[in-house]
C-alpha positions as CSV (number, residue, x, y, z in Angstrom):
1,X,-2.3,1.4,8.8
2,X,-5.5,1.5,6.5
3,X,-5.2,5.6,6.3
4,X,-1.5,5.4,5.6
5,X,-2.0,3.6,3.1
6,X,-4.7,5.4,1.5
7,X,-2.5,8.5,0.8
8,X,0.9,7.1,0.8
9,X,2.9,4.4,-1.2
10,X,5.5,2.9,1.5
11,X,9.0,2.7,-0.4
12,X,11.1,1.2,2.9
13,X,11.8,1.3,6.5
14,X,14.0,3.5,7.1
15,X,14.7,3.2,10.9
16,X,13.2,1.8,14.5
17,X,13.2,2.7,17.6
18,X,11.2,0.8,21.0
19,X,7.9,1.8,20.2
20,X,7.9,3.2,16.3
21,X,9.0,2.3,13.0
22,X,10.1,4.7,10.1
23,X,9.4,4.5,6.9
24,X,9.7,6.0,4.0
25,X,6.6,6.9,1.6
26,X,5.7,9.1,-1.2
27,X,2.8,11.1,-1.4
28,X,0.0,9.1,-4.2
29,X,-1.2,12.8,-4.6
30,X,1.8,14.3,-5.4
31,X,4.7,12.3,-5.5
32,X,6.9,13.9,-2.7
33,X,8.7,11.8,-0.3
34,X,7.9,11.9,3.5
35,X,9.0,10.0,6.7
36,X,6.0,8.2,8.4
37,X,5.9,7.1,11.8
38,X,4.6,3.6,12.3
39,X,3.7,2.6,15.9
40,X,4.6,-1.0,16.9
41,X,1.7,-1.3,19.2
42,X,-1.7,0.3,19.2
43,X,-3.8,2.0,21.9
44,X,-7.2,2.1,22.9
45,X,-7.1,5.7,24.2
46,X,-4.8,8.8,24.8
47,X,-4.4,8.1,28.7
48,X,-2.9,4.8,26.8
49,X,0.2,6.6,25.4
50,X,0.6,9.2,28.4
């Protein structure tokens, strides 16, 4: 969450689903709006998530 952090401001949640949340954020740099996916859970490798 650190990096997200870093370059976005969070404005909301926006929607969930079983293993994500979205939110809504806005660029620090320049101010656009993106979704972000947030995962509920985190993982040690890829072999994880596959």
């Amino acid at each position: 969450m650190n990096l997200l952090l870093q370059k976005y401001h969070i404005l909301g949640k926006k929607g969930e689903g079983t293993f994500s949340e979205v939110l809504k954020c806005q660029v620090i740099k320049d101010g656009s709006y993106r979704a972000c996916k947030k995962m509920k859970q985190t993982y040690e490798s890829m072999e994880q998530v596959n």
